[in-house]
C-alpha positions as CSV (number, residue, x, y, z in Angstrom):
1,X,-18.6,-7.7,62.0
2,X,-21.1,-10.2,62.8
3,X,-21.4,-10.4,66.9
4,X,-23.9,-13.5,67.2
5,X,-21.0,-16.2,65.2
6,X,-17.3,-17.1,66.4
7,X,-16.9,-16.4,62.8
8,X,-16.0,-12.5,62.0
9,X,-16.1,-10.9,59.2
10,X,-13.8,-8.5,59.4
11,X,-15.2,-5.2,58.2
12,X,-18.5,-3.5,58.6
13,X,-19.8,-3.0,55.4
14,X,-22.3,-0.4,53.8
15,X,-23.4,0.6,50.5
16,X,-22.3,3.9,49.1
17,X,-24.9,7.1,48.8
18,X,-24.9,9.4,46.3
19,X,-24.5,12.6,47.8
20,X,-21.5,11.1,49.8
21,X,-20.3,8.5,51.8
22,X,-22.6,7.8,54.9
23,X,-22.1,5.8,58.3
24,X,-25.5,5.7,58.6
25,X,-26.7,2.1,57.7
26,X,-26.5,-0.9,56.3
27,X,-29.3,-0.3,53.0
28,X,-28.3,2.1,50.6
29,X,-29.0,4.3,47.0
30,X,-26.5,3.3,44.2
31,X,-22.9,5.3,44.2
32,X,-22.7,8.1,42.1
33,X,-19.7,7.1,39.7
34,X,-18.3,10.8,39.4
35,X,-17.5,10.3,43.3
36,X,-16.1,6.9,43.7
37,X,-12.5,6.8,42.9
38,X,-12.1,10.5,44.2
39,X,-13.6,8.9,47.7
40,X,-10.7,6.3,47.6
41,X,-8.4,8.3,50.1
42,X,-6.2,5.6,50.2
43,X,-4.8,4.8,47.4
44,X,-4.0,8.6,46.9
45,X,-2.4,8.3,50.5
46,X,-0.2,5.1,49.3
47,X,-0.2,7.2,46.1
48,X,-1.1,4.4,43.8
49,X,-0.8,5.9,40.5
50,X,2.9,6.4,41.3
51,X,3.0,2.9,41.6
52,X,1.5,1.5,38.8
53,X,3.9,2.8,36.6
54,X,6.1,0.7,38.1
55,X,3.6,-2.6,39.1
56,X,0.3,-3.1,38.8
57,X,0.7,-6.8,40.6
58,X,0.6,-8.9,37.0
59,X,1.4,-11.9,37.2
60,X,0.5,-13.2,40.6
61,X,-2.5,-14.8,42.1
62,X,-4.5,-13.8,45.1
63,X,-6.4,-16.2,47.2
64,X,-9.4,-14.6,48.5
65,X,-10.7,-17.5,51.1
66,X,-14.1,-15.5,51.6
67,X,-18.1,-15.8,51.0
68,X,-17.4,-16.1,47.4
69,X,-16.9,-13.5,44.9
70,X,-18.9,-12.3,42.2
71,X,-17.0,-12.4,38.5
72,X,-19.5,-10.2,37.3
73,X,-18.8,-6.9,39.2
74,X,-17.9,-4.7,36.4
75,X,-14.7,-3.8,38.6
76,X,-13.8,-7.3,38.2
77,X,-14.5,-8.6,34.8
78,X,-11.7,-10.7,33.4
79,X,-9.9,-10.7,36.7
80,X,-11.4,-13.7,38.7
81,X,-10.2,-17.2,38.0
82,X,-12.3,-20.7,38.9
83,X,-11.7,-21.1,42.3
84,X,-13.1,-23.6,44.0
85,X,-16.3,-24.1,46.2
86,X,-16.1,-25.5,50.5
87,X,-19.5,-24.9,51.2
88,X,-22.0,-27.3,51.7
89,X,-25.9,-26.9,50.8
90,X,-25.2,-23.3,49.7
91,X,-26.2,-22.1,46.2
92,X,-23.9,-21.1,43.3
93,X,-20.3,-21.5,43.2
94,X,-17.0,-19.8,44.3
95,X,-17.9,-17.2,41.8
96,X,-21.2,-16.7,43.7
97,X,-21.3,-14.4,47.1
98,X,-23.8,-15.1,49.4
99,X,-22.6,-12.2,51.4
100,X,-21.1,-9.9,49.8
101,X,-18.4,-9.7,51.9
102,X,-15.5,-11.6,49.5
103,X,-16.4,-9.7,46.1
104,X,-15.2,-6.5,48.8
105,X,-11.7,-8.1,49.3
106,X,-11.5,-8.8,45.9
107,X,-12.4,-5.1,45.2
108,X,-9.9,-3.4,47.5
109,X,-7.1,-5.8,45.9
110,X,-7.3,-5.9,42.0
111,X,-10.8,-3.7,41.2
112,X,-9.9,-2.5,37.7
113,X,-12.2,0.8,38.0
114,X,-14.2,-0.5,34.6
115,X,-17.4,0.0,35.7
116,X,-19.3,2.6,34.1
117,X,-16.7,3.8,31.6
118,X,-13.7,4.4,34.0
119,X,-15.2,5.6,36.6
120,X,-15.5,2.6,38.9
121,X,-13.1,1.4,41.6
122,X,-9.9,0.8,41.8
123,X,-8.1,-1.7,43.6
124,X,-4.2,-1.5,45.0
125,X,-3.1,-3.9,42.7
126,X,-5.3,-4.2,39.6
127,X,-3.3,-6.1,37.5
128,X,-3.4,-9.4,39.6
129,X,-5.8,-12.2,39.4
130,X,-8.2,-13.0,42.2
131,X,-8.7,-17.1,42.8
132,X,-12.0,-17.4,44.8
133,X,-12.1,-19.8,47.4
134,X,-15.7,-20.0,49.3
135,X,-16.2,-20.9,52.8
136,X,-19.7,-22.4,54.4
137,X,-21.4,-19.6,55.8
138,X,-21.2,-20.8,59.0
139,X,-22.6,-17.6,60.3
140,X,-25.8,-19.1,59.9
141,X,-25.0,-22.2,62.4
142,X,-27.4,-22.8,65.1
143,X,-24.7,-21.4,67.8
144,X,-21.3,-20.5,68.4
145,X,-20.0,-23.2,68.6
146,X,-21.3,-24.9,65.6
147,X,-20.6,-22.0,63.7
148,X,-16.6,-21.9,65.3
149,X,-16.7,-26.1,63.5
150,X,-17.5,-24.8,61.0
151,X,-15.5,-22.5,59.8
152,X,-12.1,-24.8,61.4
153,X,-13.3,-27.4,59.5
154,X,-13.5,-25.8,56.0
155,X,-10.5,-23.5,56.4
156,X,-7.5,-25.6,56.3
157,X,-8.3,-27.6,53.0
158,X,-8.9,-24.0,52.0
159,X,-5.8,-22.5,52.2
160,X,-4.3,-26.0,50.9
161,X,-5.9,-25.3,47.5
162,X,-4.9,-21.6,47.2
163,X,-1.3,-22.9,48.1
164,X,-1.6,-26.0,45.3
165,X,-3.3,-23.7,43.1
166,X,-0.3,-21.2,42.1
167,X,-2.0,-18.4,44.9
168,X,1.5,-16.3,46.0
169,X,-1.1,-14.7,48.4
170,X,-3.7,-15.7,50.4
171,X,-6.0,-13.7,51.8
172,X,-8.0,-14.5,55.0
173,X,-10.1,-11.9,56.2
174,X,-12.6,-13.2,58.3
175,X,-11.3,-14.7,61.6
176,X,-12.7,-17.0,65.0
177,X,-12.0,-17.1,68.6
178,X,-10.9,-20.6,68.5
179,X,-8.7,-22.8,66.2
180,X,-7.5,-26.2,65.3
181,X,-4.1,-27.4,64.7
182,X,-5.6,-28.5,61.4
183,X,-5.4,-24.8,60.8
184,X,-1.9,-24.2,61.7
185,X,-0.8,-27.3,59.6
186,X,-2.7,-25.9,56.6
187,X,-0.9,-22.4,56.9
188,X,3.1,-24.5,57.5
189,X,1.9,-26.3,54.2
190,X,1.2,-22.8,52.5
191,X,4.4,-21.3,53.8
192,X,6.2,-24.1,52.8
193,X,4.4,-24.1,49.1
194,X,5.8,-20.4,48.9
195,X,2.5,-18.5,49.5
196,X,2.4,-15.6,52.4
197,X,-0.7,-15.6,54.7
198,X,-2.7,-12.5,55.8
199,X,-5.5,-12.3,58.6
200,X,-6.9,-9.5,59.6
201,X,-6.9,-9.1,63.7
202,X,-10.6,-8.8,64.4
203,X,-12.7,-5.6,65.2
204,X,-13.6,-6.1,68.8
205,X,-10.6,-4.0,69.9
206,X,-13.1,-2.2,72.5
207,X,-15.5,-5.2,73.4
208,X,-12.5,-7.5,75.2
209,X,-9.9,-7.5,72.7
210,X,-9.9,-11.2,72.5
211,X,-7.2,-13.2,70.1
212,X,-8.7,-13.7,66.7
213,X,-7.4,-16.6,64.6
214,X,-5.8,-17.4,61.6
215,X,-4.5,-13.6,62.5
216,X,-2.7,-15.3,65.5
217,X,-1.4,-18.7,63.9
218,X,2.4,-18.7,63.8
219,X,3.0,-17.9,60.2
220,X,0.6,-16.2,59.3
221,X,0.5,-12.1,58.8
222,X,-1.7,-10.4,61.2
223,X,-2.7,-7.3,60.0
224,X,-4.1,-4.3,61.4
225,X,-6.6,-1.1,60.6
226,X,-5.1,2.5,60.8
227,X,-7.7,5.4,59.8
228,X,-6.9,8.2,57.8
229,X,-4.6,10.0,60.5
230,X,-2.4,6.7,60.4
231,X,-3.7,5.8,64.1
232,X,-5.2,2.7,64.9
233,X,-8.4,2.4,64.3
234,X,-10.2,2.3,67.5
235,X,-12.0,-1.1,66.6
236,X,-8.5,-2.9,65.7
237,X,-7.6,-5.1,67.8
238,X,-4.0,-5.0,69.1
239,X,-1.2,-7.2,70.7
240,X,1.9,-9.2,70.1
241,X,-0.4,-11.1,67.3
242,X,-0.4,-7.9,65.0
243,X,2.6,-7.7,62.6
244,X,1.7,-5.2,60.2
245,X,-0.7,-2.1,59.4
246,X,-2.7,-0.6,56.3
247,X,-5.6,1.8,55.8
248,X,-8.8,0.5,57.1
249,X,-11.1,3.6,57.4
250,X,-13.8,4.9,55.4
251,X,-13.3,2.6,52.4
252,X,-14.6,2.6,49.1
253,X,-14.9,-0.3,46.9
254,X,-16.3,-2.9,44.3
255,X,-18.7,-5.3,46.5
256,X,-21.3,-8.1,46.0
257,X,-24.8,-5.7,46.5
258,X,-26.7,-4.5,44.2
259,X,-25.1,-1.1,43.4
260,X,-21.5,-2.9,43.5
261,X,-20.2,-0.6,45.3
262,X,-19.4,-0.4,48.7
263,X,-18.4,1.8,51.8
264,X,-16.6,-0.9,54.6
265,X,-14.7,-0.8,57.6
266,X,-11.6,-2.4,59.6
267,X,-9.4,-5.4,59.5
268,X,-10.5,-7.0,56.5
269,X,-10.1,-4.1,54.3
270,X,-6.6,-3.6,55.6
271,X,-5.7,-7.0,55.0
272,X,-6.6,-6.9,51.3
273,X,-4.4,-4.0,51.1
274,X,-1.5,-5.8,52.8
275,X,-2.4,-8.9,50.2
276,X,-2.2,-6.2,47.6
277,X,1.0,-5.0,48.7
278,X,2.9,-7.9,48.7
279,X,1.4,-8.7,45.0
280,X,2.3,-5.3,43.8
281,X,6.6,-6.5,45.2
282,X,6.0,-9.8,44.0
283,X,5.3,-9.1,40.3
284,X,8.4,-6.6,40.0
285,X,10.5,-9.5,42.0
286,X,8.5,-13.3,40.5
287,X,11.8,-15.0,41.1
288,X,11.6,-13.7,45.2
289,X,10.2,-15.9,47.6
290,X,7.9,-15.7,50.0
291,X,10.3,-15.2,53.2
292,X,11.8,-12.4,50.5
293,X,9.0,-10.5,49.6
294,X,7.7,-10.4,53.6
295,X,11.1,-9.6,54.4
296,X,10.8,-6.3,52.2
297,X,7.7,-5.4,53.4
298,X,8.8,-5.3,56.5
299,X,12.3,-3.2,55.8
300,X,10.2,-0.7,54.1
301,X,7.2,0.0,56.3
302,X,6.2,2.8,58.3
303,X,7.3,2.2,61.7
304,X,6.5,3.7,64.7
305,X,7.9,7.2,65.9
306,X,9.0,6.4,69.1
307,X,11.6,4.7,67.8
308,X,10.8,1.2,69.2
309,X,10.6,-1.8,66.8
310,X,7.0,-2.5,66.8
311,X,4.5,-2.2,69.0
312,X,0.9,-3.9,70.0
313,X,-1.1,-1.3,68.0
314,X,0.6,-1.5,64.1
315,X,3.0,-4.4,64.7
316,X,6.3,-3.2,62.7
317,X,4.4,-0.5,61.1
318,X,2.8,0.7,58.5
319,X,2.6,-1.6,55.3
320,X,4.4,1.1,51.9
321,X,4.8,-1.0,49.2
322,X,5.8,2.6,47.1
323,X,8.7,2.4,48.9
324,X,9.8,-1.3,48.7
325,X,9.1,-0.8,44.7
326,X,11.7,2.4,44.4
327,X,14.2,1.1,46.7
328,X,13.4,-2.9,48.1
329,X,16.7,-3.3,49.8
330,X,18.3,-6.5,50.6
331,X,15.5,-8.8,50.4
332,X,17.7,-11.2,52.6
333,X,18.1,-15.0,52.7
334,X,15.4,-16.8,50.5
335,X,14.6,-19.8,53.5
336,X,14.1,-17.7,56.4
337,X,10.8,-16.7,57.4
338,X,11.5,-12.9,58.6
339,X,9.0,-12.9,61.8
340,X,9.9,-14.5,65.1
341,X,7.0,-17.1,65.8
342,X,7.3,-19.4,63.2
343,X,10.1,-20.6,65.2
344,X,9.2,-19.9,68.5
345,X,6.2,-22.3,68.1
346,X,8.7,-24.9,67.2
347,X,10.3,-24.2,71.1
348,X,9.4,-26.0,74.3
349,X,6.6,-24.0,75.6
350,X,7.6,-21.8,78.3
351,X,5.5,-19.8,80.9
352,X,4.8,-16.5,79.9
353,X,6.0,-13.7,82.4
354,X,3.1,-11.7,82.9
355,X,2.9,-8.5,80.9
356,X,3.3,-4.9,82.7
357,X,0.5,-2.1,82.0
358,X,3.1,-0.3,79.7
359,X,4.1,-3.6,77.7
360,X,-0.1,-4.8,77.3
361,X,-1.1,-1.3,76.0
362,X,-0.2,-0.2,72.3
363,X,2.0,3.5,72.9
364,X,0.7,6.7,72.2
365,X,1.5,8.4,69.0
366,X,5.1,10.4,68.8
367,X,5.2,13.8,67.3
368,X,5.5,14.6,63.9
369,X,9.1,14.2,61.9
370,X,10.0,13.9,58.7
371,X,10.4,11.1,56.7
372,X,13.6,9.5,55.4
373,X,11.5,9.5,52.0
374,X,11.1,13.5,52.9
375,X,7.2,13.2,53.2
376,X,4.9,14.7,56.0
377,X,4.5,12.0,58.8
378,X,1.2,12.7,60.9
379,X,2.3,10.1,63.7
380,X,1.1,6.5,64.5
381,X,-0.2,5.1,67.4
382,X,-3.5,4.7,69.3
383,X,-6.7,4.8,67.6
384,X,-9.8,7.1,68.8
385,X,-11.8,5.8,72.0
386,X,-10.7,3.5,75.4
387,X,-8.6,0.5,75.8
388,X,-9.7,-2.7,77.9
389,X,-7.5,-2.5,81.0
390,X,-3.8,-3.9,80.7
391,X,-5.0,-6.8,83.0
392,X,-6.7,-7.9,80.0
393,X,-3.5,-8.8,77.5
394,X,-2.5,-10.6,80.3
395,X,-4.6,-13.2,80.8
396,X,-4.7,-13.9,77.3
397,X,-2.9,-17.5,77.1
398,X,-3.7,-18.7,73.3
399,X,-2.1,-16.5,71.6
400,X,1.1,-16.0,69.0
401,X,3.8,-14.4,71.1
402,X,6.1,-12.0,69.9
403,X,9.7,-11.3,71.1
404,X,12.8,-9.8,69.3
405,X,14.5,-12.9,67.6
406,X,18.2,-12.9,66.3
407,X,17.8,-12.4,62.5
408,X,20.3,-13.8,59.3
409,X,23.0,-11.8,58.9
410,X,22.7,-9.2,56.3
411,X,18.7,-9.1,57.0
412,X,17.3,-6.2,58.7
413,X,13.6,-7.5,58.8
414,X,12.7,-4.6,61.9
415,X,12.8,-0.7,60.5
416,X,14.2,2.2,61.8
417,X,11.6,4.4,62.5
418,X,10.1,5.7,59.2
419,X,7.2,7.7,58.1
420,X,4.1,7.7,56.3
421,X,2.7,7.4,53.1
422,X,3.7,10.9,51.8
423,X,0.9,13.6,50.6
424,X,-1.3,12.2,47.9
425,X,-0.4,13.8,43.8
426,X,-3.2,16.0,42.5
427,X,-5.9,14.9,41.4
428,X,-7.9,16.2,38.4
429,X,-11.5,16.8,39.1
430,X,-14.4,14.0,38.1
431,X,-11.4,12.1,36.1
432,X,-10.3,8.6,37.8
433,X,-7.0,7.1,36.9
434,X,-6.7,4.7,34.3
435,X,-4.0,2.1,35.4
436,X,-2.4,0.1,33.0
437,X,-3.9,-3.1,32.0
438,X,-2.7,-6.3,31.5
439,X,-1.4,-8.1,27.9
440,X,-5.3,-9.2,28.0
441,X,-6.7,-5.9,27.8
442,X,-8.0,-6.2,31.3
């Protein structure tokens, strides 16, 4: 994440070696293609190829509103659409990245593992179609403030277009300190359109924890990082702003460098995999709506193991869209958004009673059950490293509040306590998964 802009990317981003995957910098040797898809923990931990026999997200249309992303990735030949260009003075098109960072999210959600013969990456939902939208690159503004302008400025007619151009999902993983309510009015507009919104919850989880936006828009989907143990990453930012989870840890993936391939970390990555997620329900369900398919992400996720209904550090839980494919549930009333501050922000404000130490701080990690699905649950909660103090959360004042709302009857949008993502199927050595492709051959 870039420290010197109000503008974040999301993720940390590095290229892949080729006698592993190394934390060590940002430059890097080309991957070695035996290794990639083997490296891609996570999908065996969401235990994708389980899934795309069922979905593979065809059909529906992810919004990437990024630096651009580059058609030409081998992992994502035939998958890019248009798009559409915001930046100003900047070379090349939505289809060129001037960072890198965008081709990354478009990597983690429909990378087709083509490159090199098969042996490429693989994104969650491969079968789905990536509309590029590029934002300036207002990292390069002469100061923070210009930089924040900049990226408020360009965002809402951003998500506009995604929502106008047929995008179910759109996918925001780059985030700002500040916002407008140009920005909140752009994401009503979406929801009302029938797209869902995803923002990652920013990075700086250990340098103040401060509220990142869109993340914290009422409507929007603000997603967190878990590693590999299913904790919170220590660099996720938590609070009543985080709704969801997904893997954010050591991730491997199609990017914009030259070996187009990439090793990344944190809320950006776990945001494409939300995005993914609800593509993957969405092409099973295409007559579902937006407040439907959210709604089923949220009865089917992973929740927490102390039995409470979400809390500051994953949100509800866990995003498993294995589980809303094999067994959705009632996906509820079709004009009700499922989360609470949509319509709180619609209330007269109120002062906010100041939040204990206990209530500010995300809750330690239960110990291990077993799953309703009968898999291995290895416990959610805090990630690795300190918290800011409690006093912290409560000083906070712009921020999207979260209380327990009454909910339609016959929709049960908060979990029982559930489990994890189950232990990943075998995997023959040096031979990636093919999933299927699309009517198109791609």
């Amino acid at each position: 994440m870039r420290t010197g802009s109000a503008r974040y990317r999301l993720c940390r981003v590095m290229t892949v070696t080729v006698l592993g995957l190394s934390l060590v910098g940002i430059a890097g040797t080309p991957a070695s293609a035996e290794t990639i898809r083997q490296e891609q923990w996570f999908l065996d931990a969401m235990q994708a190829e389980n899934m795309w026999k069922i979905s593979t997200g065809e059909g529906v249309t992810v919004a990437v509103i990024d630096s651009g992303v580059d058609s030409t990735n081998p992992d994502l030949v035939g998958r890019v659409l248009p798009g559409k260009d915001f930046s100003t003075g900047q070379p090349g098109d939505a289809h060129t990245d001037y960072e890198g960072h965008g081709t990354g999210m478009a990597g983690l959600i429909a990378g087709t593992g083509a490159y090199n013969g098969g042996q490429g990456a693989f994104g969650l939902a491969p079968g789905a179609k990536i509309l590029p939208i590029r934002l300036p690159n207002s990292g390069a503004a002469a100061n923070l403030a210009e930089s924040d302008k900049v990226f408020n400025d360009a965002l809402p007619s951003a998500i506009r277009y995604a929502a106008d151009h047929d995008a179910k999902v759109i996918n925001i993983s780059q985030a700002s300190t500040e916002t407008t309510p140009q920005v909140t009015a752009a994401v009503t507009y979406a929801l009302k359109k029938g797209s869902l919104v995803f923002a990652g919850v920013g990075n700086d989880a250990e340098k103040g924890n401060l509220v990142m936006y869109p993340a914290a828009t009422p409507g929007v989907v603000g997603v967190a990082a878990v590693g590999k143990d299913l904790h919170r990453t220590a660099e996720s930012e938590y609070g009543p702003q985080v709704d969801m989870a997904a893997p954010g840890e050591q991730m491997v993936h199609a990017c914009g460098t030259k070996s187009g391939m990439c090793e990344s970390h944190g809320t950006s990555d776990a945001t494409a995999l939300a995005s993914a997620s609800a593509a993957l329900i969405w092409s099973v369900h295409p007559t579902w709506t937006n407040n439907q398919v959210l709604r089923v992400m949220l009865n089917t996720i992973g929740g927490p193991t102390d039995g409470a209904k979400r809390n500051d550090a994953i949100g509800y839980g866990i995003v498993r869209p294995r589980i809303a494919l094999q067994n959705p549930g009632d996906p509820g009333p079709a004009d009700v958004y499922p989360l609470p501050d949509l319509a709180e922000a619609q209330q007269p404000a109120s002062p906010a009673p100041t939040p204990s130490a206990k209530e500010s701080e995300p809750a330690k990690a239960a110990a291990a059950t077993k799953g309703d699905d009968g898999t291995p649950w290895l416990g959610i909660g805090l990630g690795v490293g300190a918290l800011v103090a409690a006093g912290v959360a409560a000083t906070i004042v712009v921020r999207k509040r979260r209380t327990t709302a009454p909910q339609p009857t016959g929709s049960q949008p908060y979990p029982a306590p559930q489990q994890g993502f189950g232990p990943p199927p075998a995997m023959p050595a040096n031979v990636p998964p093919q999933p299927p492709r699309g009517p198109d051959g791609n």
